[in-house]
C-alpha atoms as a printed R data frame, in Angstrom:
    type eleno elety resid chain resno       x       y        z
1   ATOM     1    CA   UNK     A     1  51.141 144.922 -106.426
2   ATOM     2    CA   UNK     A     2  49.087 142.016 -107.845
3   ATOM     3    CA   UNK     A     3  51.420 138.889 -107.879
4   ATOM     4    CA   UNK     A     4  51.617 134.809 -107.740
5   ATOM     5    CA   UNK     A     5  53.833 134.779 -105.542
6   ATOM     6    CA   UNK     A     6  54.708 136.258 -102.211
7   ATOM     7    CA   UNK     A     7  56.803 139.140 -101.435
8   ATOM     8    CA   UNK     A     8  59.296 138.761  -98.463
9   ATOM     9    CA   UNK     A     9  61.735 140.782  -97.201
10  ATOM    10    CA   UNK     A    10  64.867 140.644  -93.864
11  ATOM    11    CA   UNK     A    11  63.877 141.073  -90.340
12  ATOM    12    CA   UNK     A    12  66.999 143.482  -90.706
13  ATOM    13    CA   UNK     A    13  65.546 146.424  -92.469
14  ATOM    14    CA   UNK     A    14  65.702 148.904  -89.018
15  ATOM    15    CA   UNK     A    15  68.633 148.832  -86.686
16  ATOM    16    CA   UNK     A    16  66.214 146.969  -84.381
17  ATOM    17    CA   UNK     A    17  65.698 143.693  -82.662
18  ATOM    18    CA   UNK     A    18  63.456 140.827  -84.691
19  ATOM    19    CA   UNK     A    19  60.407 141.341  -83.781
20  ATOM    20    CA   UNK     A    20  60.306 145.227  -84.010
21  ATOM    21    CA   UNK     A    21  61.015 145.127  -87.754
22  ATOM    22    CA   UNK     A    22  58.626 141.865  -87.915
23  ATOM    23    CA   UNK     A    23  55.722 144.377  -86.582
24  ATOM    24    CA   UNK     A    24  56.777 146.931  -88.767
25  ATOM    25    CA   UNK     A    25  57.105 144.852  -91.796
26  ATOM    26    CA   UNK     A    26  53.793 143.061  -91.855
27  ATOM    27    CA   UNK     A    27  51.579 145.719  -93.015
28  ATOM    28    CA   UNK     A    28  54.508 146.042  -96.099
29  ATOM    29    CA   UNK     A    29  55.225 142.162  -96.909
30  ATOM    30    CA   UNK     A    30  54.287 138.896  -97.180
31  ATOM    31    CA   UNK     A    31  56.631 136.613  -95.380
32  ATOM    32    CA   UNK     A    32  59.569 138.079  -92.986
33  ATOM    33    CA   UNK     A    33  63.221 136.007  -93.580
34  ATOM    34    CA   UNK     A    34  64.565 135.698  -89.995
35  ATOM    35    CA   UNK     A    35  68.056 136.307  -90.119
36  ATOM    36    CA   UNK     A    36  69.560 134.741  -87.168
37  ATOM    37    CA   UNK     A    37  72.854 134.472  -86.092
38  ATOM    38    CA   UNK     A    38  74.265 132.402  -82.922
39  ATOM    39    CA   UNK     A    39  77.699 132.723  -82.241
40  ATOM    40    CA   UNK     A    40  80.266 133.314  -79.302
41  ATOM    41    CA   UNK     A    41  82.126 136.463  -80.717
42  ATOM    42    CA   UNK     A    42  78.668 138.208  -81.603
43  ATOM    43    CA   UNK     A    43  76.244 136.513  -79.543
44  ATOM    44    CA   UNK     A    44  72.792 135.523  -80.564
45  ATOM    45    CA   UNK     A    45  69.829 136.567  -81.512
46  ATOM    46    CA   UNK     A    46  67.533 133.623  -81.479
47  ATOM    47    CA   UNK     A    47  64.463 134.320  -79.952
48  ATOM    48    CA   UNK     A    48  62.897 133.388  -77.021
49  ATOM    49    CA   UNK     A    49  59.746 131.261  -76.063
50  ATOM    50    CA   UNK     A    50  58.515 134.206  -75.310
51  ATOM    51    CA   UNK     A    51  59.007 136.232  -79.139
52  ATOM    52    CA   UNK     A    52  58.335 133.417  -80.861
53  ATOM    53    CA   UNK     A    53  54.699 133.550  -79.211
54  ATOM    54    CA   UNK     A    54  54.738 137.447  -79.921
55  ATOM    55    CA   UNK     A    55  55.968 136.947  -83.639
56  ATOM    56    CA   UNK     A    56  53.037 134.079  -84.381
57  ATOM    57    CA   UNK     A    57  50.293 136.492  -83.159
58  ATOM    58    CA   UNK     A    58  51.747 139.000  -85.546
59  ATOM    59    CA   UNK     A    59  51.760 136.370  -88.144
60  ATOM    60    CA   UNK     A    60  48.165 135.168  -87.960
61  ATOM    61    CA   UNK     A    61  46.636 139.023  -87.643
62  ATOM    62    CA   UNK     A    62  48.449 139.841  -91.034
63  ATOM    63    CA   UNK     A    63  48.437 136.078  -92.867
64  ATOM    64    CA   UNK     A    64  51.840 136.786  -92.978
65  ATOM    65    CA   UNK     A    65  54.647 133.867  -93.300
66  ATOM    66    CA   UNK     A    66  58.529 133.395  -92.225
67  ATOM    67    CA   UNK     A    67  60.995 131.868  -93.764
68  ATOM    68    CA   UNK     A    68  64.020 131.052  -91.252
69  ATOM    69    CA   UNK     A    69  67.910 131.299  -92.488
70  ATOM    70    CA   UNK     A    70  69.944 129.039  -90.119
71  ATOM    71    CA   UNK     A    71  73.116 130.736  -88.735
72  ATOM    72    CA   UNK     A    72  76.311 128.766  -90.066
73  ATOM    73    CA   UNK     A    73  76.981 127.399  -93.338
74  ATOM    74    CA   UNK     A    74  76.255 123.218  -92.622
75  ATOM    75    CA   UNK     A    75  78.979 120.563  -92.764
76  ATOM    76    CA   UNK     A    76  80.214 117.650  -91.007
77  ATOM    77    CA   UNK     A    77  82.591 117.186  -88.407
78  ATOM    78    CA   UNK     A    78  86.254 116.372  -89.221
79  ATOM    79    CA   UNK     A    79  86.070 113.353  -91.433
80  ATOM    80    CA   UNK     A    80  82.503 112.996  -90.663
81  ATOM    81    CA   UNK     A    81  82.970 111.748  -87.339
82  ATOM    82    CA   UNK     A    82  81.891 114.131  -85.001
83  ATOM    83    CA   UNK     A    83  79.079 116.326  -85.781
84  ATOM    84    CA   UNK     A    84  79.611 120.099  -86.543
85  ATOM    85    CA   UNK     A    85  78.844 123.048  -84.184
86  ATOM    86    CA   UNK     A    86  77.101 124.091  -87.383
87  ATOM    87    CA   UNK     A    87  74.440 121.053  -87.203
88  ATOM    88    CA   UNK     A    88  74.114 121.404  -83.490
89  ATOM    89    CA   UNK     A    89  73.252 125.016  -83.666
90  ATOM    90    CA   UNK     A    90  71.064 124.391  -86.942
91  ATOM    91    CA   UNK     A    91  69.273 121.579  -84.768
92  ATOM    92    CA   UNK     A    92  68.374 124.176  -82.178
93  ATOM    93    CA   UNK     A    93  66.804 126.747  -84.005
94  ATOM    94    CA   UNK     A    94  64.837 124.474  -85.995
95  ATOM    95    CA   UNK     A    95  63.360 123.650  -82.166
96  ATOM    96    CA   UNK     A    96  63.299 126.733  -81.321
97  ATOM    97    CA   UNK     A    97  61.484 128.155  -84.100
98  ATOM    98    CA   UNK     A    98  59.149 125.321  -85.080
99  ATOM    99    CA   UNK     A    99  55.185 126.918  -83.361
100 ATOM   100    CA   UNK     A   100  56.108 129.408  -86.072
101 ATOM   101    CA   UNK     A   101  55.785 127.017  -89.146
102 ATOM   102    CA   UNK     A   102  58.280 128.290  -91.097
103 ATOM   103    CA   UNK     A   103  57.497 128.378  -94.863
104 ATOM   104    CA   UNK     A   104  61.140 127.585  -95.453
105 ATOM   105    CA   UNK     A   105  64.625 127.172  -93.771
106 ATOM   106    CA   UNK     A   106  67.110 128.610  -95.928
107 ATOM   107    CA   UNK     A   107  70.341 126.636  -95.151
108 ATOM   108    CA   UNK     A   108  73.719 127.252  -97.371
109 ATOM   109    CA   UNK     A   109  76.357 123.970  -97.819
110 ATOM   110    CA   UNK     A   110  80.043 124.989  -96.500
111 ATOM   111    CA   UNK     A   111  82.096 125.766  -99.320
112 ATOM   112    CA   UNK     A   112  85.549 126.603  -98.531
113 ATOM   113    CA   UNK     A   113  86.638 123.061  -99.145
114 ATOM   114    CA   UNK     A   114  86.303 122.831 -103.397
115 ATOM   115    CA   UNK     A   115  86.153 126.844 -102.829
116 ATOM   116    CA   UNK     A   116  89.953 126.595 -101.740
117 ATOM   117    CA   UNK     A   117  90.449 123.888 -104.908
118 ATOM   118    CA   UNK     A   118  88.872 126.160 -107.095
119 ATOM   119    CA   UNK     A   119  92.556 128.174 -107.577
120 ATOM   120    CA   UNK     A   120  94.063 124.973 -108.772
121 ATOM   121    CA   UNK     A   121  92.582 124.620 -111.475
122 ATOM   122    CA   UNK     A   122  94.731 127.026 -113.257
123 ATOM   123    CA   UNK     A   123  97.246 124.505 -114.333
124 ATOM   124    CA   UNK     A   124 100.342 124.895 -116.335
125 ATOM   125    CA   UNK     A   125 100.676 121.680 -118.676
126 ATOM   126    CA   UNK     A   126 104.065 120.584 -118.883
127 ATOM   127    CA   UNK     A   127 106.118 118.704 -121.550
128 ATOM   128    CA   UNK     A   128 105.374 114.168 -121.678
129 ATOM   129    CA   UNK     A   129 107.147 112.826 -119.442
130 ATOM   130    CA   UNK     A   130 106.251 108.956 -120.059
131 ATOM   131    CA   UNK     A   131 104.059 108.452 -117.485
132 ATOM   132    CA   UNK     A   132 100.293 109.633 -116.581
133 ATOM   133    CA   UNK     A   133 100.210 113.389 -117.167
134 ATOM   134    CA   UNK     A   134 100.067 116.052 -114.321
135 ATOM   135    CA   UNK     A   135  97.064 116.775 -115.701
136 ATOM   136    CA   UNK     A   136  94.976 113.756 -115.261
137 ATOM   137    CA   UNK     A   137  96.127 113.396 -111.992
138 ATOM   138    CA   UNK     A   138  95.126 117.069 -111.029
139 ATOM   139    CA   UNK     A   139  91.748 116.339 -111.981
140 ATOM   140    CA   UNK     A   140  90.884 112.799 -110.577
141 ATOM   141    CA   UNK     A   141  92.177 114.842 -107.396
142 ATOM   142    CA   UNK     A   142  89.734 117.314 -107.750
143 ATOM   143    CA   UNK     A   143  86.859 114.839 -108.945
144 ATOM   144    CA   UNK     A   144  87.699 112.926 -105.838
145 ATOM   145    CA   UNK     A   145  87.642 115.907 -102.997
146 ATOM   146    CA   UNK     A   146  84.170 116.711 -105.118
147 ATOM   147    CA   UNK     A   147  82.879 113.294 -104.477
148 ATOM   148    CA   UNK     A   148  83.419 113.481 -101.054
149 ATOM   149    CA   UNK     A   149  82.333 116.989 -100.744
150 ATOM   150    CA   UNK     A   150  78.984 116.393 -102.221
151 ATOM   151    CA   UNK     A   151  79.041 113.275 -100.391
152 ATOM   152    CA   UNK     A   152  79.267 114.737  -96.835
153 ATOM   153    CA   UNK     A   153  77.080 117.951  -98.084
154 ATOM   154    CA   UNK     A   154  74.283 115.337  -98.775
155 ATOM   155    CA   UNK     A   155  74.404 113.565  -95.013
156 ATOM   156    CA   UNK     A   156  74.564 116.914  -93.485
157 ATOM   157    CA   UNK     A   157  71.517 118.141  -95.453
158 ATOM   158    CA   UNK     A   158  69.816 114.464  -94.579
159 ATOM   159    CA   UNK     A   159  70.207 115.286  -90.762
160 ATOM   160    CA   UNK     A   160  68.473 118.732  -90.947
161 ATOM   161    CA   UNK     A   161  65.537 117.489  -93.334
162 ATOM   162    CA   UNK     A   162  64.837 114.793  -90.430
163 ATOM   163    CA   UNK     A   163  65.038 117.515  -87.933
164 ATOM   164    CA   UNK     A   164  62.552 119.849  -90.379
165 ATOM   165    CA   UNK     A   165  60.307 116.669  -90.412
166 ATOM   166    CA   UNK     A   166  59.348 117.998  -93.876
167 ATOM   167    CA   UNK     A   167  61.989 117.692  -96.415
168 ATOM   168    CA   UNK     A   168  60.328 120.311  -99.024
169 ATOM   169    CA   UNK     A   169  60.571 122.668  -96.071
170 ATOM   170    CA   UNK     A   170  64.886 122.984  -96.742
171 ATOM   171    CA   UNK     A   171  66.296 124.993  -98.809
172 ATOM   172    CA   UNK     A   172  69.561 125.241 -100.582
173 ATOM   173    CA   UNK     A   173  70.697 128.364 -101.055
174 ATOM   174    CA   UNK     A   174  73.507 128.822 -103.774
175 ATOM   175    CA   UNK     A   175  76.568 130.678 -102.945
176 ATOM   176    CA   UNK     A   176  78.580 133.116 -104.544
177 ATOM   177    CA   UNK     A   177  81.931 131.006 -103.857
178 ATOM   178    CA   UNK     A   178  81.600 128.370 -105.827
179 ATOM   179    CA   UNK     A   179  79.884 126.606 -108.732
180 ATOM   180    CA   UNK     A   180  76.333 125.918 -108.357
181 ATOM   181    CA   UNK     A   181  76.369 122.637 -109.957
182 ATOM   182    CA   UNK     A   182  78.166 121.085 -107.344
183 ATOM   183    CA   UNK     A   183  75.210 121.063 -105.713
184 ATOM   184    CA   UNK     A   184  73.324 118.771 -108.449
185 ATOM   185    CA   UNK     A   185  74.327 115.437 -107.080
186 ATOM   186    CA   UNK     A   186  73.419 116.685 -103.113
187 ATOM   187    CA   UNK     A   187  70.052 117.517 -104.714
188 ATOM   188    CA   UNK     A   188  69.827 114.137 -106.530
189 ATOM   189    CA   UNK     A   189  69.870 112.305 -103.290
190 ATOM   190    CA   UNK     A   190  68.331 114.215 -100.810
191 ATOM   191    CA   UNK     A   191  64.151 115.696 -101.822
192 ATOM   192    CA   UNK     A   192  65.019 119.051 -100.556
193 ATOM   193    CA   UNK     A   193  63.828 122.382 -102.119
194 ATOM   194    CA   UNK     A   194  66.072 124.910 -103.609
195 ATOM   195    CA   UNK     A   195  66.447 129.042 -102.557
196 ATOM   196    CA   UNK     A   196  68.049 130.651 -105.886
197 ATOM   197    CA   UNK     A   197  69.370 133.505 -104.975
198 ATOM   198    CA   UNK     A   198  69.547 135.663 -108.037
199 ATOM   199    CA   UNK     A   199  71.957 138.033 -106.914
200 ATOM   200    CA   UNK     A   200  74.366 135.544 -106.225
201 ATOM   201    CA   UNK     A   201  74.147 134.458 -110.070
202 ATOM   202    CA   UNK     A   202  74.993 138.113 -110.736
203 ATOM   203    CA   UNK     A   203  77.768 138.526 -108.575
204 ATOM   204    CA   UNK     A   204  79.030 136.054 -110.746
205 ATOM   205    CA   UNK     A   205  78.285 137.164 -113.508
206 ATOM   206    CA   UNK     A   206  76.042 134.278 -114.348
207 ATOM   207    CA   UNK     A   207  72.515 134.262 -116.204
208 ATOM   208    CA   UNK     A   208  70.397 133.163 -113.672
209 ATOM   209    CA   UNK     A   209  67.623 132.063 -116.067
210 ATOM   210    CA   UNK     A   210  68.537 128.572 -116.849
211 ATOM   211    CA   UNK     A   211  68.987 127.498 -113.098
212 ATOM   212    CA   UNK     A   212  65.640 129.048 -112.562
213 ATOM   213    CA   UNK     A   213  63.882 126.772 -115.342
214 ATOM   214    CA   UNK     A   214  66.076 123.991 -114.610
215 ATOM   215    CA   UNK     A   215  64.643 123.830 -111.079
216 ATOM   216    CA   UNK     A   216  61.299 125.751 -111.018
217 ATOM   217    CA   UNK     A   217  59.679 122.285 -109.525
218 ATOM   218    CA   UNK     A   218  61.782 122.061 -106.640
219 ATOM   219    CA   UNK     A   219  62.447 126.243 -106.216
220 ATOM   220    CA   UNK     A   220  60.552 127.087 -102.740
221 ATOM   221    CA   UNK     A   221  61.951 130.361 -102.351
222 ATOM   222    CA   UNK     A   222  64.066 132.797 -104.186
223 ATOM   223    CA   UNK     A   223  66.364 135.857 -103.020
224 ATOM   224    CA   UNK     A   224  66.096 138.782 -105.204
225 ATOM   225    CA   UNK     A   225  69.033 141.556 -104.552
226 ATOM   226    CA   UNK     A   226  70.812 143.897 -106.704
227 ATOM   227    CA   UNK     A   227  74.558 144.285 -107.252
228 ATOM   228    CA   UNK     A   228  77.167 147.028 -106.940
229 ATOM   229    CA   UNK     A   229  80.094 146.637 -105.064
230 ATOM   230    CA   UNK     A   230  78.707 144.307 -103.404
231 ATOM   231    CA   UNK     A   231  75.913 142.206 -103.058
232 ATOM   232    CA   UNK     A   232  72.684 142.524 -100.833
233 ATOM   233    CA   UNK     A   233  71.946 146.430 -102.737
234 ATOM   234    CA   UNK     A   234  68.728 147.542 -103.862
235 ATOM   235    CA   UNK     A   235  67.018 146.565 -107.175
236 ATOM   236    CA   UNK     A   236  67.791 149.912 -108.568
237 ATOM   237    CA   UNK     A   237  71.098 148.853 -109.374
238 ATOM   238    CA   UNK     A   238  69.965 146.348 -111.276
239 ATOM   239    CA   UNK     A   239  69.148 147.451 -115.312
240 ATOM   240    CA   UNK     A   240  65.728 146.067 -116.261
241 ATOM   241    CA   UNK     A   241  67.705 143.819 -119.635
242 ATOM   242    CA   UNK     A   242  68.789 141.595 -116.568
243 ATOM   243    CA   UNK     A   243  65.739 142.037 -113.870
244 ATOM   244    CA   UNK     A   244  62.892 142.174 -116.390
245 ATOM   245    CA   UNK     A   245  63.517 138.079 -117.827
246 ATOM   246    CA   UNK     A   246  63.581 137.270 -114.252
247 ATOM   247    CA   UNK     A   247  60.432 138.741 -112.908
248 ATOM   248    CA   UNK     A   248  58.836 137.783 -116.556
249 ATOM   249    CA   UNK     A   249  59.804 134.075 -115.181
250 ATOM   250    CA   UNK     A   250  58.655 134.210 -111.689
251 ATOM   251    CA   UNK     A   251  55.057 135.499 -112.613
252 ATOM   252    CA   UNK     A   252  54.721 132.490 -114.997
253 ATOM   253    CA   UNK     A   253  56.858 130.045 -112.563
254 ATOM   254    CA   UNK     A   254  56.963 130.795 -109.086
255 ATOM   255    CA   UNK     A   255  54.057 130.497 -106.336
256 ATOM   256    CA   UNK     A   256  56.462 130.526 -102.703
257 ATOM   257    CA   UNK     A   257  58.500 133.351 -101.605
258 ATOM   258    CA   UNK     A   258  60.475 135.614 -103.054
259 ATOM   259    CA   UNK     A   259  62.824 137.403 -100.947
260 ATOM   260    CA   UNK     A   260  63.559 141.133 -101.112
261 ATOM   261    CA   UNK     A   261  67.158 140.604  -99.237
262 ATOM   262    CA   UNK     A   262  68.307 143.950  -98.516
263 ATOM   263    CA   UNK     A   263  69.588 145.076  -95.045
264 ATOM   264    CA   UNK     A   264  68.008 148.615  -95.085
265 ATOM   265    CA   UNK     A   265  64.422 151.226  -94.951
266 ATOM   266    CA   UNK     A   266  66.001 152.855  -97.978
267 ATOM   267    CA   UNK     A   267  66.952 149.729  -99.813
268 ATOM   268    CA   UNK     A   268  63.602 147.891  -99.331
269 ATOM   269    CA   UNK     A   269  61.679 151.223 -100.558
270 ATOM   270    CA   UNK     A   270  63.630 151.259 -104.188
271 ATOM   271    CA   UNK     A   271  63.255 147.947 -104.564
272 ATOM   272    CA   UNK     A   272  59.808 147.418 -104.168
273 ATOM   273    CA   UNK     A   273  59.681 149.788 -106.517
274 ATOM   274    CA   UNK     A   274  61.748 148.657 -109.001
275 ATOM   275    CA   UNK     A   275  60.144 145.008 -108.458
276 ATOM   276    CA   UNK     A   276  56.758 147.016 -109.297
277 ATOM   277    CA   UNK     A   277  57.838 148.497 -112.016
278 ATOM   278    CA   UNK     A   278  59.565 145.261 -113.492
279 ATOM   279    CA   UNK     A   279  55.916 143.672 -113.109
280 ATOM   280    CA   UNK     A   280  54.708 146.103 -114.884
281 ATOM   281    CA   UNK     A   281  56.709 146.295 -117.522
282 ATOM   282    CA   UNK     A   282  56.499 142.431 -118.131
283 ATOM   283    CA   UNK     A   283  52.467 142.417 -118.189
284 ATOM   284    CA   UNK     A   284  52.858 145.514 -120.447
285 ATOM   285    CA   UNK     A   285  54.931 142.996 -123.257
286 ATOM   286    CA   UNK     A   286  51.818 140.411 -123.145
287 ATOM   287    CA   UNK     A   287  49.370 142.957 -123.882
């Protein structure tokens, strides 16, 4: 398959360690997304000095990139005092995985704070009373949490593009739990790149297409999974009315990564496939 751009897929596509699916993988793929995790109830899987060396000879024998998902969803410490377990462990596997130059780090803002807020917003109006309606108060609340949301989003996202040393090199992933243009003013102030992840848009049942042109310049990397009951499926679930405009865009558009992110052999089989046979289809139109 003939494309612009490169064609990535998990490092969790056999029940096996990283670099076992990494090896298997490279003959298939352009870039591998490291999915790491690093935490006390499941452990961690961050590699050693020893698979990192291991995983770049793999990389150079097959020109093959990696793009790196940090484990926890970044944020600040309480009030923004202390810093986060979430930076620290961020911080480490940005060390830790730095000899492999990492096309991208794929890093997702913590949510749950205008996530939680996002239930309020079904507000029954009640009758003037005389002074400043419910209303208007209900939403300079929520304006203000958003402020400082954003606000604390943006110096959390400053501290890992230090630790990156490249800026471009971050990515901000959109989430399924909330709004994706809360993150316009965090990517106002700080020069990071974007990850769309497509599926996410169709979880929500959101057109994808005008985030995509609205930030082609700045997109680094984009995730590319279909939807049934839940997200992270295969491509075959996904009708080609909604994949077709997307993979018409990313052949004009998009010259990183675009990630395959499905969690299985059988899943990344079908979806090749039905990325193949989207490409086709598109350069079929234009004839």
């Amino acid at each position: 398959m003939q494309v612009p751009f490169r064609v990535g897929t998990t490092s969790y596509i056999w029940p096996d360690d990283i670099l076992p699916n990494v090896v298997q993988l490279a003959p298939l793929v352009d870039d591998v997304e490291l999915v790491l995790f690093e935490s006390d109830e499941y452990g961690s899987n961050l590699p050693s000095e020893a698979v990192i060396a291991e995983l770049r000879q793999v990389a150079r024998a097959h020109d093959l990139t990696m793009t790196v998902h940090l484990p926890l969803d970044l944020r600040l410490g309480d009030e923004g005092v202390a810093r986060d377990v979430s930076l620290e462990k961020a911080r480490m596997v940005i060390e830790r995985t730095r000899a492999l130059a990492p096309f991208a780090y794929i890093v997702h803002l913590d949510g749950k704070a205008i996530e939680a807020r996002g239930g309020e917003r079904a507000w029954r109006p009640r009758p003037y009373d005389g002074h400043r309606s419910r209303q208007a108060t209900d939403e300079e609340e929520e304006a203000a949490m958003l402020g400082k949301w954003q606000a604390q989003a943006a110096r959390s996202l400053e501290q890992v593009t230090g630790w990156a040393g490249d800026a471009s090199r971050v990515c901000v992933e959109n989430l399924e739990n909330y709004d994706p243009a809360a993150l316009v003013p965090v990517l106002e102030s700080v020069p990071a790149s974007l990850c769309v992840d497509v599926g996410h848009f169709w979880l929500q049942g959101r057109d994808p297409l005008p985030h995509l042109r609205q930030w082609q310049a700045r997109t680094r990397v984009v995730h590319l999974h279909g939807v049934g009951e839940r997200d992270h499926q295969s491509l075959a679930n996904v009708a080609p009315d909604a994949l077709d405009p997307v993979v018409e865009h990313l052949l004009g558009n998009m010259r990183g990564v675009v990630t395959l992110e499905v969690f299985g052999v059988g899943d990344l089989d079908s979806s090749l496939s039905g990325l193949e046979a989207a490409v086709e289809r598109c350069r079929k139109t234009k004839r």
